[in-house]
N, C-alpha and C positions, 0 to 999 in steps of 0.2 A: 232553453228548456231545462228544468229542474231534474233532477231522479228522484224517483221516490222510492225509498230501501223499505218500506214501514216503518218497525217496530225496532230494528236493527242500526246501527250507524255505523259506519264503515272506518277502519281505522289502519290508517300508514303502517308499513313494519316501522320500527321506530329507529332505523337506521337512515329513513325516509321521511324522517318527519318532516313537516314543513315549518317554515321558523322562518318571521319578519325579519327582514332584512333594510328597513329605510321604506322607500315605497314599492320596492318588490319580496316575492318570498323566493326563499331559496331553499334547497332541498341538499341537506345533509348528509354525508353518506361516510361511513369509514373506506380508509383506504383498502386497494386490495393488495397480497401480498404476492408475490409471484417468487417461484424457485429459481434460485440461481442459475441452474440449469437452464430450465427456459429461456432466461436471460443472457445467457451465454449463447447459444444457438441462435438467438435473433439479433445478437450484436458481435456474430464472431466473426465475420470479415467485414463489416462495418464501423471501426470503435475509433474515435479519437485521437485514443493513444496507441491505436493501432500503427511502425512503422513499416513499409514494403521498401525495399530498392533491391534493383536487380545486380549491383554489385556484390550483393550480401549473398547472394548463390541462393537464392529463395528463402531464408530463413527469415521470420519476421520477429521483430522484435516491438519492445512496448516502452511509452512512457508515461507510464502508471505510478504513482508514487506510492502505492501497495505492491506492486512488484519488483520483488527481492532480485530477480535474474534477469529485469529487461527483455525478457524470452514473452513471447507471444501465446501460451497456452492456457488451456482451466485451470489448470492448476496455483499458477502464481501470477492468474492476473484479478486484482483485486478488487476491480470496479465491480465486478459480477459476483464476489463472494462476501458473503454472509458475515465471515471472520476471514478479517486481514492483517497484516503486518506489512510495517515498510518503516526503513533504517536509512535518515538522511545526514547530512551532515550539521553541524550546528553553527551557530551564526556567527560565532566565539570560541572557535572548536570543540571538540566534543560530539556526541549523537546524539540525533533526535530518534528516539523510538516512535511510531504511527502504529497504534490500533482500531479496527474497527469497534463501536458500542453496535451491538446488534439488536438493543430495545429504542436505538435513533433510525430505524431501515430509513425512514422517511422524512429524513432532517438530515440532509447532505452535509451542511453547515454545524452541526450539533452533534456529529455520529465521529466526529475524527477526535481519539483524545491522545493526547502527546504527551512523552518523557522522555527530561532532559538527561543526559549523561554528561557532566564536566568533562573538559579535557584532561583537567590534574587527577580524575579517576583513574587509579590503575587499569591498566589491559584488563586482567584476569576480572577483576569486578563490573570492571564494562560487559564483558561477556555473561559472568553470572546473573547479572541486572537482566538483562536481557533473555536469557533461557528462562529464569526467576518468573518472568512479566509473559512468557509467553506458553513456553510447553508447563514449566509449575502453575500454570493457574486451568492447563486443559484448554490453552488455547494457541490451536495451529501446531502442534508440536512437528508436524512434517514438517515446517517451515523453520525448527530449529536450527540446524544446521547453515543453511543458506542468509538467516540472520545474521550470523556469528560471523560466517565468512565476508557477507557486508559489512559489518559494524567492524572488521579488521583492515579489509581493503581501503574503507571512510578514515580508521587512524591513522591509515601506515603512510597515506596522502597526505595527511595534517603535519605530517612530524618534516623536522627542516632537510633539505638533499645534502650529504655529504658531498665532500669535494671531490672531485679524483685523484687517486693517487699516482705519482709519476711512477711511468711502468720500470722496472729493473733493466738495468744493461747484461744479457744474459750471452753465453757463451763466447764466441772468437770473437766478439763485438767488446764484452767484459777486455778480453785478454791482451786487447790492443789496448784498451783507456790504460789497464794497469803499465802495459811497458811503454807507455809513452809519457 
């Protein structure tokens, strides 16, 4: 059975259009966007890189490669926010700086953009690269700090272990090797 609208013709919002598809049609639609927040609430004891063990005396940690401190909270866990940061190490030494692109929400694959740090970079430049790319550009600057301190911890790991030194012979132990 037909409708009959008269004189009028009824038309799609055009986020709804309809559009051939082969021998079906399919109905177009933008995505929709939802607040981090939200997002966090419906994926906060449920996540991935969510880890629990009861050795850790309840504290839960993550393994998110946007979080700076492995800590389990809104704050530095990445998956859910908007603007991220995250500091790995490189494959040649060095760091890999990770930002979120926030005009990719919807391209998991196209939204991560990366900069390398040499290892022959000095410290101090390493760091500045980094504050530079992150709080200089208004992006994440609370997460300054906690960058700085990863992309330290990631060096000070890369660099070779000294030897130990053999301990001194000290007091009435000294004073026996001398008279003997």
């Amino acid at each position: 059975m037909q409708a009959n609208f008269g004189n009028c013709t009824p038309k799609f919002p055009q986020h709804l259009e309809r559009r051939p598809v082969g021998r079906y049609t399919a109905h177009t639609a933008e995505m929709a966007t939802f607040s981090s927040d939200l997002i966090w609430e419906i994926t906060r004891g449920n996540s991935a890189t969510l880890v629990k063990r009861a050795q850790s005396g309840g504290v839960s940690f993550s393994r998110d490669q946007f979080n700076l401190r492995n800590k389990y909270s809104r704050k530095y866990e990445g998956l859910v926010a908007d603007k991220a940061i995250g500091v790995q190490p490189g494959q040649e030494g060095g760091v890999v700086v990770l930002t979120k692109k926030t005009d990719k929400a919807h391209q998991p694959a196209a939204q991560i953009q990366t900069a390398t740090i040499p290892a022959k970079r000095s410290t101090r430049k390493t760091y500045a690269g980094i504050i530079n790319s992150t709080a200089g550009r208004n992006y994440r600057s609370d997460l300054r700090t906690d960058a700085v301190a990863r992309a330290s911890a990631i060096r000070k790991s890369q660099k070779p272990v000294k030897a130990d030194k053999p301990a001194k012979v000290r007091g009435s132990k000294k004073a026996k090797q001398t008279e003997a």
